[in-house]
VOBA-1610 file (N, C-alpha, C; in pm, whole numbers, padded with zeros to 5 digits, always signed):
BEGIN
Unk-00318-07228+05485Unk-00183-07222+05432Unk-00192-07208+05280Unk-00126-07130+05214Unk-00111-07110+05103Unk+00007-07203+05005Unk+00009-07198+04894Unk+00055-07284+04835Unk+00230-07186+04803Unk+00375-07247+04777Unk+00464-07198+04792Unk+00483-07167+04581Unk+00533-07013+04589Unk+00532-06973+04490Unk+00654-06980+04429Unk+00717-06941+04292Unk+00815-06948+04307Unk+00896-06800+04340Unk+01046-06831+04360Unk+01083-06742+04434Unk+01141-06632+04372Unk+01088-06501+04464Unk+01174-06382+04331Unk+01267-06314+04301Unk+01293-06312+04172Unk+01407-06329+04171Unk+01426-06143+04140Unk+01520-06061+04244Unk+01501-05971+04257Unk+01609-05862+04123Unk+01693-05918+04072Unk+01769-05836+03940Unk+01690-05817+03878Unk+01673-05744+03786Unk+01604-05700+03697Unk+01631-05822+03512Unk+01753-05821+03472Unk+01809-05933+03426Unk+01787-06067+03420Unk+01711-06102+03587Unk+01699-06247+03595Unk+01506-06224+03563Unk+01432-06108+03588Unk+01290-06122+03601Unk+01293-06108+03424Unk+01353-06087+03388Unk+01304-06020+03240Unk+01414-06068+03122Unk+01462-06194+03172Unk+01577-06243+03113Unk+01494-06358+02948Unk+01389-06396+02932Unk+01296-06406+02838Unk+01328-06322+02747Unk+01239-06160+02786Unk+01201-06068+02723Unk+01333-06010+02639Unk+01417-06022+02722Unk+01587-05947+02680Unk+01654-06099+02542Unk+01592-06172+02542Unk+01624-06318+02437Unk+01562-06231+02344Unk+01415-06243+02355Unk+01343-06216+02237Unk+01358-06129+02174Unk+01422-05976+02240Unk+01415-05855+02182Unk+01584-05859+02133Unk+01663-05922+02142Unk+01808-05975+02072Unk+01774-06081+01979Unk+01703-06125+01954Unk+01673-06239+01844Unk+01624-06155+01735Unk+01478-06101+01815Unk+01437-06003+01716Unk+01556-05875+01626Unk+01625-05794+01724Unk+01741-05717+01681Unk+01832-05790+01549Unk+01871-05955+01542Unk+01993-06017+01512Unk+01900-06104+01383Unk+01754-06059+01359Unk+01714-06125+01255Unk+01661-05990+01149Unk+01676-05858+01221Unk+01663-05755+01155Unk+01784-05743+01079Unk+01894-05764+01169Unk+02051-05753+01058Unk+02044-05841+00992Unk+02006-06006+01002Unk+02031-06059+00870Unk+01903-06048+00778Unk+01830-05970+00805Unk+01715-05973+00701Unk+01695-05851+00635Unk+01757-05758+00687Unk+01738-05589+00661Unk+01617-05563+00729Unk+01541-05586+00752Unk+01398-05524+00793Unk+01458-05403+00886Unk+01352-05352+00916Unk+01390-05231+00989Unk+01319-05266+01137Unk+01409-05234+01229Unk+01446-05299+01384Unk+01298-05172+01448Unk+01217-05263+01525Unk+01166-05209+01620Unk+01139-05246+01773Unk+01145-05126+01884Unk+01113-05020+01847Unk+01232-04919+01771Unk+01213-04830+01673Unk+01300-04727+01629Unk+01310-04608+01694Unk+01371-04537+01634Unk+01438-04397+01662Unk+01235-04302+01719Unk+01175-04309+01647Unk+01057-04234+01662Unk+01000-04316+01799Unk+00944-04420+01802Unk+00902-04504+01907Unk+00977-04423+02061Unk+01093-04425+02051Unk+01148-04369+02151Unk+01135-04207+02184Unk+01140-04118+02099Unk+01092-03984+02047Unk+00943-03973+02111Unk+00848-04053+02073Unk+00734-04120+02164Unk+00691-04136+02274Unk+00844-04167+02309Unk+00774-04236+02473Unk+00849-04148+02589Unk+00944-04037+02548Unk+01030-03972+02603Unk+00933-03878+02695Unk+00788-03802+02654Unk+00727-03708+02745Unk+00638-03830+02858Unk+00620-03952+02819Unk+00573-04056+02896Unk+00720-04088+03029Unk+00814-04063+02999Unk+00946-04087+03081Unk+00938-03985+03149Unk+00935-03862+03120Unk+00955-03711+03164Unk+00843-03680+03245Unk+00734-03735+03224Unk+00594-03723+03334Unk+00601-03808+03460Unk+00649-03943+03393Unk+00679-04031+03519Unk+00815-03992+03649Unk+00916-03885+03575Unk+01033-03896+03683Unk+00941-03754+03739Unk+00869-03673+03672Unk+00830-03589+03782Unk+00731-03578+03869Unk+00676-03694+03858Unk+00549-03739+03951Unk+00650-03834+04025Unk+00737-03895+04043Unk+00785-03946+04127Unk+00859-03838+04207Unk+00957-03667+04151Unk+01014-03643+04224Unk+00916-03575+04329Unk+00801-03514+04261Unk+00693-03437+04324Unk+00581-03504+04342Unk+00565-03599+04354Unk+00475-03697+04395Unk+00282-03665+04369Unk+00266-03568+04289Unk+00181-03568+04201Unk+00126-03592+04069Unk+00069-03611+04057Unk+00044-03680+03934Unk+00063-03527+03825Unk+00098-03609+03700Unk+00147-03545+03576Unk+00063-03526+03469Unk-00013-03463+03406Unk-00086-03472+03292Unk+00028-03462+03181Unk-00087-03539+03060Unk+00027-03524+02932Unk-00041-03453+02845Unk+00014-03362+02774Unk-00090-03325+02619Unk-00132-03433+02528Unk-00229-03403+02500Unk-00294-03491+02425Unk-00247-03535+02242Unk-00200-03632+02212Unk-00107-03623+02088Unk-00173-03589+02001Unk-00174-03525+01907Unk-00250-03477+01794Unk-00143-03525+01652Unk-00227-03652+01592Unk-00129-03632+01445Unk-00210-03632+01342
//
């Protein structure tokens, strides 16, 4: 018999409800501090052909190569 885990909690909101504090704390200490909020505008610019590989290996269920980033 195995030992009882805890139970999961299936929203997305309740698994990652931590992570969603920290990244609003972080956001709400960038406004009172000025710093500049990350991730930014580029970060996302970034991760958009990583998004675009993943929905088409899910619709076509092969895997996706990415170009290789060159900066």
């Amino acid at each position: 018999m195995t030992a009882a885990a805890e139970p999961y909690l299936p929203f997305f909101l309740e698994r990652y409800s931590d992570s969603y504090e920290v990244e609003l704390d972080t956001f709400a200490q960038s406004i009172q501090t000025g710093a500049p909020c990350k991730p930014d505008l580029q970060d996302g610019f970034e991760a958009l052909p990583l998004a675009n590989a993943a929905l088409e290996s899910a619709q076509t269920g092969n895997s996706v190569k990415l170009a290789q980033k060159t900066s």
